[in-house]
C-alpha positions in Angstrom: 1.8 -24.4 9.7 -0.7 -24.9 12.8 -2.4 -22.3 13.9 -4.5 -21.2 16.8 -6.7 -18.4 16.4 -8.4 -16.7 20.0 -11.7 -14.9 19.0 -14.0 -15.6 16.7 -15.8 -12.2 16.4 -15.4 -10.6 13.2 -11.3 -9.8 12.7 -11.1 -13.8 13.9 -13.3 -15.2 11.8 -11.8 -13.3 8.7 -8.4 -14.3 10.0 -8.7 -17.5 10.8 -10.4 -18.2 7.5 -7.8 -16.5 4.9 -5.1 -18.6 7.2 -6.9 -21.6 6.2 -7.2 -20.8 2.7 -3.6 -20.0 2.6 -3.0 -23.6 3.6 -2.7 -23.7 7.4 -4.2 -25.7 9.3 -6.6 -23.3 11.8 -8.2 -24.2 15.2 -10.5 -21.2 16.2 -11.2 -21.2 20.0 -13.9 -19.1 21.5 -16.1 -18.9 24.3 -19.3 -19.0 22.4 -21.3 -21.7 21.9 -22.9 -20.6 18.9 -19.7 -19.2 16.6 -17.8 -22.1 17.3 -21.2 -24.1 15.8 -21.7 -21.9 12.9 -18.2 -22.6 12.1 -17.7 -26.2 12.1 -20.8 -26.2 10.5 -19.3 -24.1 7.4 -21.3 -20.9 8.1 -20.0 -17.6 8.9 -20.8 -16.3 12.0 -20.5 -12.5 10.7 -22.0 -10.4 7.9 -18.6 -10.3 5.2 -18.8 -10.8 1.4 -17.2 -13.7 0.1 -16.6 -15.0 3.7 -19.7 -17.5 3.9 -18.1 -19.6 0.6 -14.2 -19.0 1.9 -15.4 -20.3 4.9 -17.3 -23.5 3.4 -14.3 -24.2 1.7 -11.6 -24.2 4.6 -14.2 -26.1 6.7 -15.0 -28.8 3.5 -11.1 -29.1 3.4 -10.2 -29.7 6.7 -8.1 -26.8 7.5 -10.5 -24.9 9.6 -12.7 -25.7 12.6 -13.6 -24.3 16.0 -13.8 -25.2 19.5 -14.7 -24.2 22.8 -12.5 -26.7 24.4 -9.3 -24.3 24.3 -5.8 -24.7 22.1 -4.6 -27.7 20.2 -0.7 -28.3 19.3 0.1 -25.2 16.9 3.5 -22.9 16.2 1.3 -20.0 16.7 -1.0 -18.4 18.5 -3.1 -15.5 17.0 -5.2 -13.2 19.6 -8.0 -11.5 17.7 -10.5 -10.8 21.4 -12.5 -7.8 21.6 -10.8 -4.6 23.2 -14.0 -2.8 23.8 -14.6 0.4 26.3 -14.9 0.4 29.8 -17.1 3.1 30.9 -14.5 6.1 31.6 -13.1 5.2 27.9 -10.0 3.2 28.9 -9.5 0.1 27.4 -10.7 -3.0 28.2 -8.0 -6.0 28.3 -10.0 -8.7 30.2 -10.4 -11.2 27.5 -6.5 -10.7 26.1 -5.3 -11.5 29.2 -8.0 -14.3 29.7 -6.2 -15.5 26.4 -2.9 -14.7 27.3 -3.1 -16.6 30.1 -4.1 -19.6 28.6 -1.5 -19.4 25.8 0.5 -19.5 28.4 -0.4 -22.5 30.4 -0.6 -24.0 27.0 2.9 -23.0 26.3 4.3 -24.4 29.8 3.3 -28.3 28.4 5.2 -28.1 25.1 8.9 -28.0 24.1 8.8 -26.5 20.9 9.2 -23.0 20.1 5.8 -20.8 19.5 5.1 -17.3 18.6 2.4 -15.5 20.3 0.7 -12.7 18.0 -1.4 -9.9 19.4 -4.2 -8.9 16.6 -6.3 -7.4 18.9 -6.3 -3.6 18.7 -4.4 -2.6 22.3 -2.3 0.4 23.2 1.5 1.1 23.3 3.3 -0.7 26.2 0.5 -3.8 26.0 2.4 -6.4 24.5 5.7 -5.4 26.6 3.9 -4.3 29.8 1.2 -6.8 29.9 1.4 -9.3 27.6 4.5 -10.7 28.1 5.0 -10.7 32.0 1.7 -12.7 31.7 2.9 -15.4 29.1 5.9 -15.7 31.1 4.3 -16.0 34.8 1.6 -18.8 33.2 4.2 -20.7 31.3 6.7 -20.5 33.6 9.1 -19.9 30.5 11.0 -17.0 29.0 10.3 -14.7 26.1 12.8 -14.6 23.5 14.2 -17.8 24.1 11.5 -20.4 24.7 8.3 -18.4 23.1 8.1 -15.2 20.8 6.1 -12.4 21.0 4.9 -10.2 17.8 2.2 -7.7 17.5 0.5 -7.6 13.9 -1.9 -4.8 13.7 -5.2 -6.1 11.4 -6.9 -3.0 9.0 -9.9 -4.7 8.1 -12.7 -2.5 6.6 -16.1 -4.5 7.3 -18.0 -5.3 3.8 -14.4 -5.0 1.4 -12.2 -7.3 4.5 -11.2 -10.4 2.4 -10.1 -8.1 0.2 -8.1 -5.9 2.2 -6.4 -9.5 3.6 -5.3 -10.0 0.3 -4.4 -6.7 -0.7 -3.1 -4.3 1.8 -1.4 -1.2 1.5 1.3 -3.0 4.3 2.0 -5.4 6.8 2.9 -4.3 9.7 4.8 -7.1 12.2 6.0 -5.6 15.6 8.5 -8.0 16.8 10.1 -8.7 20.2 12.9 -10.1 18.5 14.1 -10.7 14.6 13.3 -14.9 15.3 9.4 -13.8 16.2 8.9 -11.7 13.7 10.2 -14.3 10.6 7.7 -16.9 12.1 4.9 -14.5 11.4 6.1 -13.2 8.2 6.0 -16.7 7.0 2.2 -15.9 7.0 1.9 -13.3 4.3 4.9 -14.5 1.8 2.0 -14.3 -0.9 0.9 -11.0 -0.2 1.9 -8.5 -2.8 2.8 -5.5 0.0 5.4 -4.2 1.8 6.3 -6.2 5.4 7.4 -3.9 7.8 8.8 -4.7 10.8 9.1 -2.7 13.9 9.2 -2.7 17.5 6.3 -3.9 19.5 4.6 -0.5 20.6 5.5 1.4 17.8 3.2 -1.8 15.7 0.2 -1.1 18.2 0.7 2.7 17.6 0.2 2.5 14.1 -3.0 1.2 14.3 -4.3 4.1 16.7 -2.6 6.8 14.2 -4.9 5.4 11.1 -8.0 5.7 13.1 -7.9 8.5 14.8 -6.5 10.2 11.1 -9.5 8.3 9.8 -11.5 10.0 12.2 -10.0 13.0 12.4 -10.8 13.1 8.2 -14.3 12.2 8.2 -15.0 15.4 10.8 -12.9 17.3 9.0 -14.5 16.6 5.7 -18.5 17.1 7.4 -17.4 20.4 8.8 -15.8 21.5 5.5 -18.9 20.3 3.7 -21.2 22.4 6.4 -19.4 25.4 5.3 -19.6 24.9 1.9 -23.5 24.5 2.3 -23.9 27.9 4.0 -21.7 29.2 1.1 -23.7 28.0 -1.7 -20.6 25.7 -2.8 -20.6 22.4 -3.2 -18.6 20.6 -0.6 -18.3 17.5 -2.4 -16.8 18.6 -5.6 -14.6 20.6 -3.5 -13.0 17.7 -1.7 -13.1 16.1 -4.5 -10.8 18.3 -6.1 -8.6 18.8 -3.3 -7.9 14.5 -2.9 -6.4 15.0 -6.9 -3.8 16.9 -5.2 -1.4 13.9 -4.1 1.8 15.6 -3.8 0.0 18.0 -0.4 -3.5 16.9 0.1 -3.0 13.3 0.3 0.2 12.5 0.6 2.9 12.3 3.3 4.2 16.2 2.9 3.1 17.2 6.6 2.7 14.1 8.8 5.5 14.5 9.9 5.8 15.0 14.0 7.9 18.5 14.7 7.5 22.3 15.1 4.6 24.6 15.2 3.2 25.6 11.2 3.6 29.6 11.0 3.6 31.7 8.0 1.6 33.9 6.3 -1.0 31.1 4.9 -2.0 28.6 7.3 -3.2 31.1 10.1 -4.3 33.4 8.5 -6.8 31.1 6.3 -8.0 29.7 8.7 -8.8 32.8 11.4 -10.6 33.8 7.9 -12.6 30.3 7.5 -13.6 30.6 11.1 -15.1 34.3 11.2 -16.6 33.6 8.1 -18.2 30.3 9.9 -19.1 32.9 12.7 -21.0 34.8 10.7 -22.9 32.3 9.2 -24.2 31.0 13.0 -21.6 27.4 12.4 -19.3 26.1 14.9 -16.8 23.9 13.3 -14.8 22.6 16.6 -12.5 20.7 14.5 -11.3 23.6 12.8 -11.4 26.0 15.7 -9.1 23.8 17.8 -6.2 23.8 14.8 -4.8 27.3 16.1 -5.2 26.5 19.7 -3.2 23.1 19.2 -0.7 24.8 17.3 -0.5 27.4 20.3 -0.4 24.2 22.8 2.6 23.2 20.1 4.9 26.3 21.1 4.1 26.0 24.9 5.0 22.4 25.0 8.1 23.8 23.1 8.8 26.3 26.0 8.5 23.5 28.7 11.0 21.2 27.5 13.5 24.2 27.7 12.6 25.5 31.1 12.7 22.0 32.2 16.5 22.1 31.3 16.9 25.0 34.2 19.2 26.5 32.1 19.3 30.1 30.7 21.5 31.0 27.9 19.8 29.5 24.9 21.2 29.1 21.0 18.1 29.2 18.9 18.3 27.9 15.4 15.9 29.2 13.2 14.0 32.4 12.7 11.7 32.2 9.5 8.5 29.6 9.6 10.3 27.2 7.8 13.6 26.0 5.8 14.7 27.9 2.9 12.9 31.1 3.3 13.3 34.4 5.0 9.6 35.0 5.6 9.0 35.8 9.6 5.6 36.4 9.1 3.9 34.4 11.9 7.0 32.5 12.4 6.0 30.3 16.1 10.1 30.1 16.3 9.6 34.0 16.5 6.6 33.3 19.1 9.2 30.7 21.4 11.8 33.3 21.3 9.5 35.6 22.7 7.9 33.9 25.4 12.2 32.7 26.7 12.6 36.6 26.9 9.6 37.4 28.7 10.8 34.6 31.1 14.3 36.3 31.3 16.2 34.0 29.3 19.5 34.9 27.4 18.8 34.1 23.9 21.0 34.2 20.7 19.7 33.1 17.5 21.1 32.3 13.7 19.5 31.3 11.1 21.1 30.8 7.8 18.3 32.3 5.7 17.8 35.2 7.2 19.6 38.4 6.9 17.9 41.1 8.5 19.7 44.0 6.1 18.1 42.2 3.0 14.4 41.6 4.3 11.9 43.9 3.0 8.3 44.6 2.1 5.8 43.1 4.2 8.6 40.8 5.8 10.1 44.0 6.7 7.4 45.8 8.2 6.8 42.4 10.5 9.7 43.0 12.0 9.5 46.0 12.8 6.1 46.1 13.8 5.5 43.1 15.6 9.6 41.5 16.8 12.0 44.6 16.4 13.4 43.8 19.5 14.9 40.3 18.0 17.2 41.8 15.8 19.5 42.4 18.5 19.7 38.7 19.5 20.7 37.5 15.8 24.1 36.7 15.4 26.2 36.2 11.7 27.7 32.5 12.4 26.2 28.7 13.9 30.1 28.8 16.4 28.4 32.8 17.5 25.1 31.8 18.2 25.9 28.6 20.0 29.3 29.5 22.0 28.1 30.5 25.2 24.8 28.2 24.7 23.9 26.0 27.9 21.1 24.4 25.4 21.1 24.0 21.9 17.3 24.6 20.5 17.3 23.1 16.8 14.0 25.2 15.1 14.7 24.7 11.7 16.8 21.9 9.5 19.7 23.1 7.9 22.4 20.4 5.5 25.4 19.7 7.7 24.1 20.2 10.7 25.3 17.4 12.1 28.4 17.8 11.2 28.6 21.5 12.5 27.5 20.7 15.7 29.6 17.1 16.3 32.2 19.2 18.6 28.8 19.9 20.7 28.6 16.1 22.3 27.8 15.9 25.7 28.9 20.1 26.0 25.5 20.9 26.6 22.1 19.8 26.1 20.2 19.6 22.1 16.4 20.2 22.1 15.5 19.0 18.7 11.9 20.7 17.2 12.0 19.5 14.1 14.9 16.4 13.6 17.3 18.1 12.5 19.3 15.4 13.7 17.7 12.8 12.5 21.0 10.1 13.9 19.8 10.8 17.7 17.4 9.6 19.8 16.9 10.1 23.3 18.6 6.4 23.4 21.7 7.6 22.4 23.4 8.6 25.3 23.9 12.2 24.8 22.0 15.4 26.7 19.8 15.0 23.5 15.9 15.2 23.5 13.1 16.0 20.9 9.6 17.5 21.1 7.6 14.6 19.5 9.9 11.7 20.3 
């Protein structure tokens, strides 16, 4: 296959030369004088372990070579350009759609099919919004039928990347339509991973999600660490213990967009790691804005329902979370509270939770801190919900689907948590969820 690869910075130059060692035949195209000489000449333009002899090798062979000249007759295009920042933090698109835009005249002088692929880190909405209007003014052509479009996130770590080419944990391929996407997954049919194909913003999203988690990690670990120090602990056998857990710690179990967390764990651990921080003269800001975001959580909850202008409300759920009766710091319990205090009529059911068989401390929350929401429960799902103008799905419960089916179009489903996990907001029905 012929390729041509825009950008010869460091995710270019590692592209462009595993392509050619995969047998394609690679034209890199950049601006620079100097990286297109270094490469023709067989030398790697960037710092990278086993790139320099990769890169002799594609070069010796014939496969790979560089120009400033602009694109040769390929099947692909592959845009690996610099996203940097501009100087209020947005992102800078100048050279993609310099690219772009030459694809694009490139693509108006030939009648064969060609995919364009976006490699370039860019936001949600880039390849629909931007990238395609732009291919199709310049080429004078139309997406879908004459050219494809696919975005293919790269996750390069500089120092191990020929390795993680080889080797990744998955391959992501966001695809304007299935014919794009099986020209680019051509490119990895001997990589031993998992292809995944999704839908163009939902491909540039993913790469955001690892590094701001990456990000978000790191800080998290330093603070931790910090802490630790101040405690006479040691922070790094501590996290090192905590990454053996893999069915909690590292693992999947909460990333998972939904609901507020509540019980009686999570808030109050942390109130207790953050006095104790206090105390000790630290200010972990990571950690501190947790409960605050979690707050934020439950207002943006509250919005979506007052947005409905409605006021009878079904609630289901009561307790933190499914299959257990504990209301201890339950932020369904806080929502509930915050639609009375704005005067709204609100009936709630909850499976789990039968108020004549709660005791102890579970008990003593109630009647302490939500006494008054005893009166709003109701014994059946058709009680709570048949004088509901909105549905407000807190907690998932098996069947639920099912039990609310007579519901369609009736009234309007706010879904916290995906309880039905068949709808989206594309469905048609007076459905919508908090995180999507």
């Amino acid at each position: 296959m012929k390729i041509n690869v825009y950008g010869l910075g460091y995710v270019g130059s590692v592209s462009a030369t595993c392509l050619a060692a995969d047998g394609h035949h690679v034209l890199g195209i950049d601006v620079d004088p100097k990286k297109v000489e270094s490469i023709n000449a067989g030398i790697s333009p960037v710092l990278e372990p086993g790139l320099p002899e990769l890169m002799r090798e594609s070069v010796d062979s014939g496969r790979l070579r560089a120009t400033l000249d602009g694109p040769a007759d390929a099947d692909i295009s592959i845009v690996c350009v610099g996203t940097p920042s501009n100087e209020n933090g947005s992102l800078c698109l100048d050279y993609v759609a310099r690219a772009v835009e030459q694809i694009g005249t490139f693509i108006q002088s030939r009648d064969a099919y060609h995919v364009v692929c976006i490699r370039s880190t860019v936001l949600p909405g880039t390849s629909e919004a931007m990238v395609a209007p732009l291919l199709e003014r310049y080429s004078g052509k139309t997406p879908g039928r004459d050219f494809g479009l696919c975005m293919n996130p790269e996750f390069l770590r500089e120092g191990s990347s020929i390795g993680d080419y080889r080797c990744p944990p998955f391959t992501i391929i966001g695809e304007l339509d299935a014919r794009s996407g099986d020209v680019i997954e051509q490119l990895y049919t001997g990589t031993p991973a998992p292809v995944i194909r999704v839908p163009l913003p939902e491909a540039e999203m993913v790469k955001y999600a690892g590094n701001a988690f990456h990000a978000l990690k790191i800080t998290f670990a330093n603070e931790l660490g910090l802490l630790c120090k101040r405690l006479g602990v040691d922070g790094t056998k501590v996290l090192e213990v905590f990454c053996r857990d893999e069915k909690l710690n590292i693992s999947s179990a909460y990333l998972k967009p939904g609901f507020a967390f509540g019980g009686s764990c999570l808030p109050k651990d942390l109130r207790a790691l953050l006095y104790k921080a206090r105390e000790l003269d630290l200010e972990p800001p990571v950690l501190r804005s947790i409960l605050q975001s979690n707050t934020n959580h439950i207002d943006e909850a509250y919005r979506l329902i007052r947005r409905t202008g409605k006021k009878k409300i079904a609630m289901l759920g009561l307790s933190f979370k499914p299959g257990t009766d504990d209301l201890r710091e339950s932020p369904i319990a806080q929502l509930i509270e915050v639609l009375i205090g704005k005067g709204l009529d609100v009936a709630v059911y909850d499976e789990d939770v039968s108020l004549a068989k709660v005791y102890g401390s579970n008990r003593a929350y109630i009647e302490q801190t939500i006494p008054h929401i005893s009166r709003l429960m109701r014994s059946s799902l058709e009680d709570a919900i048949g004088d509901a103008e909105v549905i407000v799905i807190a907690k998932t419960s098996p069947g639920l689907e099912q039990r609310l089916a007579q519901n369609d179009g009736r009234c309007l489903i706010i879904d916290l948590v995906r309880g039905l996990p068949h709808r989206t907001t594309r469905s048609g029905l007076q459905y919508e969820g908090i995180c999507w």
